[in-house]
C-alpha positions in Angstrom: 115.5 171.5 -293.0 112.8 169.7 -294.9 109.2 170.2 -294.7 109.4 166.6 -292.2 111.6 168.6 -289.9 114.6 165.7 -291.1 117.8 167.6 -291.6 118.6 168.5 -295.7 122.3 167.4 -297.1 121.3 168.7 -300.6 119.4 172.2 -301.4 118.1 172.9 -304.8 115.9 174.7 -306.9 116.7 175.2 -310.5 120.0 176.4 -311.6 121.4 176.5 -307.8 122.9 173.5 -305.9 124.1 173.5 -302.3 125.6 170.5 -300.2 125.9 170.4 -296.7 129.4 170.0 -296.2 129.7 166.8 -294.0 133.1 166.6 -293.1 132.3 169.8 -290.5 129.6 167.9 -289.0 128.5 167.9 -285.9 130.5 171.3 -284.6 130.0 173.5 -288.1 127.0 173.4 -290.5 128.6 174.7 -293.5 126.4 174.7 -297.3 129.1 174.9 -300.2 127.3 175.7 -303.9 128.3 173.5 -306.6 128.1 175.1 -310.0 129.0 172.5 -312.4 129.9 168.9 -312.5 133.7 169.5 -311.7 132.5 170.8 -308.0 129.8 167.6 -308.2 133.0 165.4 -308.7 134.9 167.2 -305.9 132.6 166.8 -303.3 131.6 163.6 -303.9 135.3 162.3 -303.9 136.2 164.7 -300.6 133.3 163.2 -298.9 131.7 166.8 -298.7 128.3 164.7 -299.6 128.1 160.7 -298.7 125.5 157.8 -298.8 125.3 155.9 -301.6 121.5 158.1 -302.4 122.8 161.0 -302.0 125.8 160.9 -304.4 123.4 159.8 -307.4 121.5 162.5 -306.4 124.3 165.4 -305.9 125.9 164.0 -309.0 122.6 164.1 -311.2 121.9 168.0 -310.0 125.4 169.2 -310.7 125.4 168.3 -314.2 121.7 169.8 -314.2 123.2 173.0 -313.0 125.9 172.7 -315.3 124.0 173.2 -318.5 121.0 175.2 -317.2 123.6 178.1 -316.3 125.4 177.6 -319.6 125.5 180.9 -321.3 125.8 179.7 -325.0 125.9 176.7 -326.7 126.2 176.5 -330.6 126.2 172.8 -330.7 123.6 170.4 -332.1 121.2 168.1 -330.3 123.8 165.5 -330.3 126.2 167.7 -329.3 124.7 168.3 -326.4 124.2 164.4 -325.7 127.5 163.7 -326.0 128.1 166.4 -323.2 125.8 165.2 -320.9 127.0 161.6 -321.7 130.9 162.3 -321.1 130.3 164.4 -317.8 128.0 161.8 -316.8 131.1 159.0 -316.8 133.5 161.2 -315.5 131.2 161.9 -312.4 130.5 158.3 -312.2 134.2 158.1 -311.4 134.1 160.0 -308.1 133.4 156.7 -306.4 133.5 153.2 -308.1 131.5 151.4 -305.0 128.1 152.3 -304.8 125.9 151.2 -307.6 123.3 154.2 -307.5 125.5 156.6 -309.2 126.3 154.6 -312.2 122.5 153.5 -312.4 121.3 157.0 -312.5 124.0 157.6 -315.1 122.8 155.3 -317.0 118.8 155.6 -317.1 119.6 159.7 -317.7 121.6 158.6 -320.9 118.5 157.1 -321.6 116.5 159.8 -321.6 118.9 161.7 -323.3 118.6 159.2 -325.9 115.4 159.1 -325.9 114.8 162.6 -327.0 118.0 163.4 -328.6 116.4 162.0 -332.1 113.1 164.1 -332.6 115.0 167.2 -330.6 114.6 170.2 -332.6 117.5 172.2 -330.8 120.5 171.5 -327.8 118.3 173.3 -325.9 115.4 170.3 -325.5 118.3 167.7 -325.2 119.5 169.7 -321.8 115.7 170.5 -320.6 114.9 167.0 -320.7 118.0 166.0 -318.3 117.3 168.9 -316.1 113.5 167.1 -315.5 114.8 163.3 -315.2 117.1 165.0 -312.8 115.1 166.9 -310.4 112.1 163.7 -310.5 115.3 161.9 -309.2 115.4 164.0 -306.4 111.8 164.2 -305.7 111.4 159.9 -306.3 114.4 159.5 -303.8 112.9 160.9 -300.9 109.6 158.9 -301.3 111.2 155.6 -302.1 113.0 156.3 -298.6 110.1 157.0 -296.7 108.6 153.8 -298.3 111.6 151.6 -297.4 111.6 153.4 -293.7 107.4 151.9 -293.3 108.1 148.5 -294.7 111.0 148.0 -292.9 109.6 149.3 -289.5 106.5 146.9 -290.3 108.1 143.9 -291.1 110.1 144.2 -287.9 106.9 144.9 -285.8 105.6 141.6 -287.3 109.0 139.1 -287.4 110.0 140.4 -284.0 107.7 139.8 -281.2 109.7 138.5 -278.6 109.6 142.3 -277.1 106.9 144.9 -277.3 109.5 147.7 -278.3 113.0 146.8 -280.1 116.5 147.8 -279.8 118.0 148.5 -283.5 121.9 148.3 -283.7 122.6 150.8 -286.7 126.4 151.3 -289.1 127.5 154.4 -290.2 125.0 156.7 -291.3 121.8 156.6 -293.5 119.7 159.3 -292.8 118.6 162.8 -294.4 122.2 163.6 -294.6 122.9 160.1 -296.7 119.6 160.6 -299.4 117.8 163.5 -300.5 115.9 162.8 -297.4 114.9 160.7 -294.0 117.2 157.8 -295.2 117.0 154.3 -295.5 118.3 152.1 -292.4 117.6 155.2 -290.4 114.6 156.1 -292.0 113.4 152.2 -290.7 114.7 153.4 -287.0 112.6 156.7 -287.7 109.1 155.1 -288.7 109.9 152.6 -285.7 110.3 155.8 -283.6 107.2 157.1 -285.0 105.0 154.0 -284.7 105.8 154.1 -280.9 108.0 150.4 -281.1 111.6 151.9 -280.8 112.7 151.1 -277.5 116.8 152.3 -278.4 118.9 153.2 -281.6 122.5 152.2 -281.1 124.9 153.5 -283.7 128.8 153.1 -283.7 131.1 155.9 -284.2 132.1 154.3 -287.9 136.1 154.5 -288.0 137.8 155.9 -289.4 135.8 158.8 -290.8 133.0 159.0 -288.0 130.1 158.9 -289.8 128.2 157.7 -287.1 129.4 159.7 -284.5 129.3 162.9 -286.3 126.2 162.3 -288.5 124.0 159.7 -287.4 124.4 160.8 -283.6 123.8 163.8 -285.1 120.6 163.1 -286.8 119.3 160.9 -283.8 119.7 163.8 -281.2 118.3 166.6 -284.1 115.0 164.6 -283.8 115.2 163.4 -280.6 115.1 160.2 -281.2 116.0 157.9 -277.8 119.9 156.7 -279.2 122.9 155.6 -277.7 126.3 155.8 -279.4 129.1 152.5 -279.0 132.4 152.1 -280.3 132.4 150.1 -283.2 134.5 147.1 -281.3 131.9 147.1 -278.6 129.1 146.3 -280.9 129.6 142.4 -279.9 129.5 142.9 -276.4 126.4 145.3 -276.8 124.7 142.0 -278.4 126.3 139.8 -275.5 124.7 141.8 -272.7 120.9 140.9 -274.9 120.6 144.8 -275.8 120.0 144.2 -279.8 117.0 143.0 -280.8 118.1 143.7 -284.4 120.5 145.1 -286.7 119.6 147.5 -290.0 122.4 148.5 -291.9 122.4 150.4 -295.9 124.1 149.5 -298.8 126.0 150.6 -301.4 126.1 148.0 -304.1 123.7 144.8 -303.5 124.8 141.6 -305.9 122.3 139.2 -307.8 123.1 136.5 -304.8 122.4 139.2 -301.7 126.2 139.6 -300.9 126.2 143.2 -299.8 128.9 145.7 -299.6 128.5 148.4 -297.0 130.5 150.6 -295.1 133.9 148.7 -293.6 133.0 147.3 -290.3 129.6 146.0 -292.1 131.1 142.2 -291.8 132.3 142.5 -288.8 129.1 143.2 -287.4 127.0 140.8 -289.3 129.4 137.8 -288.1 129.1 139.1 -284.2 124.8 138.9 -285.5 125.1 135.6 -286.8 126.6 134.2 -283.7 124.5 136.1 -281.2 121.5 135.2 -282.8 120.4 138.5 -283.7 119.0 139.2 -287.4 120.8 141.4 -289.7 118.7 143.6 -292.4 120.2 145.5 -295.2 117.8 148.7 -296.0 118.5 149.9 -299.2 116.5 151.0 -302.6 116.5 148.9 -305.7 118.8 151.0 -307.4 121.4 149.7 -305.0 120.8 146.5 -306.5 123.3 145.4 -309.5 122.3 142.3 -310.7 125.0 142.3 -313.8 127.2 141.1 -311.0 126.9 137.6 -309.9 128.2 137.5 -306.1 129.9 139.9 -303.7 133.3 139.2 -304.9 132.9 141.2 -308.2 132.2 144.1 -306.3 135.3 147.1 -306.8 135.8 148.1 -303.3 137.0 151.4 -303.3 140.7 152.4 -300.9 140.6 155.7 -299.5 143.6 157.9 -298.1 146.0 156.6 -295.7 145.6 159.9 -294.1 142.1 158.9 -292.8 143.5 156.0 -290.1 147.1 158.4 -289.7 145.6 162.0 -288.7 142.3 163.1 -286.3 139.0 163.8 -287.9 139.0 161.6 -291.0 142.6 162.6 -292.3 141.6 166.3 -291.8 143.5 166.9 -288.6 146.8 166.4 -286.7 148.8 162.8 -287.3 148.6 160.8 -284.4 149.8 157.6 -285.5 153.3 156.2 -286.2 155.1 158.1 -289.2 156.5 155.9 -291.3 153.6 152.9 -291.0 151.9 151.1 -293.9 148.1 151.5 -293.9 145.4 149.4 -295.8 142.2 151.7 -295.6 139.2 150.1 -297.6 136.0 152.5 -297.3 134.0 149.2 -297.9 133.7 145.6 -297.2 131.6 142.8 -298.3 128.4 140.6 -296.1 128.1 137.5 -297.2 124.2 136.7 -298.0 124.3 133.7 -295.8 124.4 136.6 -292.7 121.4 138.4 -293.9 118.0 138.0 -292.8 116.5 140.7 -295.6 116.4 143.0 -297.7 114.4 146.2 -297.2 113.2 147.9 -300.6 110.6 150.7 -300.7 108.8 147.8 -302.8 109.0 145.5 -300.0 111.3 143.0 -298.0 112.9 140.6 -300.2 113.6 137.2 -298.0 114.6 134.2 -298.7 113.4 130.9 -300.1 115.3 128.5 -298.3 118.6 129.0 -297.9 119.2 131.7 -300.9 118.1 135.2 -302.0 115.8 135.2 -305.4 116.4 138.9 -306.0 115.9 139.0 -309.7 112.0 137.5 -309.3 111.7 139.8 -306.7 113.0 143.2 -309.0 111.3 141.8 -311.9 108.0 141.4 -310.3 108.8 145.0 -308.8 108.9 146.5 -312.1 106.6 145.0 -314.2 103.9 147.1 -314.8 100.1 147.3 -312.6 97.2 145.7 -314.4 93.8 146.3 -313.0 
């Protein structure tokens, strides 16, 4: 548990890594150490550690593990980049959806880069990724904690039909999805903590249940006032004027807004739209790829038929029809036209008009303070 009392889906301290294994969620709380990248690839692909943050984050810390622990290494400082550069790409390969891993990939070949040149031994080279990897950890939980305040504030302000709001929540992006208190859940917690959360509704997330096994799970942990829909009933929820709003995460945000998420992500934003009810995406900016264009560049990763064929994800009993065909994306894309926002831990990027200017908005966000 973290020092917020939020529930931890990665432990580390130097040298040692262990994931909460999420797939034995909510009946078993289970923490499996990962010793090198090979077991970081594993349980990123077996869903043993999820959310878009938290992959980066589990991927980063594996390779950091990796090389602190290795007994001898002979090679030279390049050597040793090339290492860390190879096992960075074939981590990056666990999942091909969310942008965060490949962006942390890529600004830690940076700093290997950076320092490979004046390096006097392999040993710098690999002390220099261990750092950039553990400030990774420590910057993800604050840019959470930001995104969860200016979320909650913005909603305060844009939303005063009602003195406390009802937030219709997707899958799960809490603790258990960053290296801590989450993104569109971390918006529900400040709202929670502010004293404005009326309800949290969150569907059960088919096929894998990350909503009923992990956001429920989360919600009751800190006893946060929550009630738990199918994910077909989410329209009629909105129908009966019980949604105030809808805060979903991301895993790959494109240049336009067009957001993929996890699949049922459309679905909802549609029902939304028609209802009249505004739909957020909640999400840092390194979920933000802005080499891609529009949603439809997006890879959209197909997971295991075995996930809509047997109980608990694919990891129990078959109780569909043998011999069916299944088509089982693990994402789908939101049109930008559905979205109201986007909340950063930098702010809420909305539009002008009818269109997104993301690329102002990030470019403003990292140019440097003057006073």
């Amino acid at each position: 548990m973290a020092e917020d009392g939020t529930l931890q889906s990665i432990r580390y301290k130097r040298g040692s890594l262990q994931l909460l294994d999420q797939r034995k969620l909510p009946l078993e709380t289970t923490y499996l150490d990962i010793r090198d990248s090979a077991d970081g690839w594993s349980a990123i692909r077996d869903m043993v550690v999820r959310g878009a943050p938290a992959i980066a984050i589990a991927a980063a810390l594996s390779l950091a593990v990796e090389v602190h622990n290795l007994e001898q290494f002979s090679g030279t400082p390049n050597d040793a980049s090339s290492l860390l550069a190879n096992k960075l790409d074939y981590l990056v390969s666990s999942r091909p959806t969310a942008v965060n891993l490949s962006d942390a990939a890529i600004k830690l070949k940076e700093v290997i880069s950076n320092v490979v040149a004046t390096a006097a031994d392999a040993e710098t080279v690999f002390q220099a990724y261990i750092d950039a990897a553990e400030i990774m950890l420590q910057d993800d939980v604050a840019s959470n904690k930001a995104i969860g305040s200016f979320g909650a504030s913005f909603l305060r302000d844009h939303l005063k039909a009602s003195p406390q709001l009802s937030v219709l929540t997707h899958c799960n992006t809490g603790s258990l999805a960053t290296a801590g208190y989450g993104t569109a859940l971390g918006v529900i917690r400040s709202l929670y903590a502010e004293g404005i959360l009326q309800k949290a509704y969150c569907t059960e997330t088919r096929p894998f249940n990350q909503g009923s096994r992990l956001t429920a799970f989360e919600l009751v942990h800190d006893k946060i006032p929550a009630t738990l829909i199918a994910d077909s009933a989410a329209a009629a929820l909105m129908n009966a004027g019980r949604v105030n709003a809808v805060v979903v995460g991301a895993d790959r945000v494109a240049a336009n807004g067009d957001t993929a998420n996890k699949i049922g992500t459309y679905s909802l934003a549609l029902a939304a739209n028609h209802h009249g009810i505004p739909f957020y995406v909640a999400a840092p900016l390194t979920s933000i790829d802005l080499s891609l264009s529009s949603g439809q560049e997006i890879v959209i990763e197909e997971r295991s038929p075995k996930e809509l064929l047997n109980t608990r994800g694919g990891l129990g009993e078959q109780v569909a029809a043998s011999g069916i065909p299944v088509w089982n994306p693990a994402f789908d894309v939101t049109p930008a036209k559905l979205i109201a926002g986007i909340i950063t831990e930098k702010g809420v990027i909305t539009k002008s008009g009818d269109a997104f200017d993301i690329r102002s908005f990030v470019q403003k966000a990292a140019a440097p303070l003057i006073v």
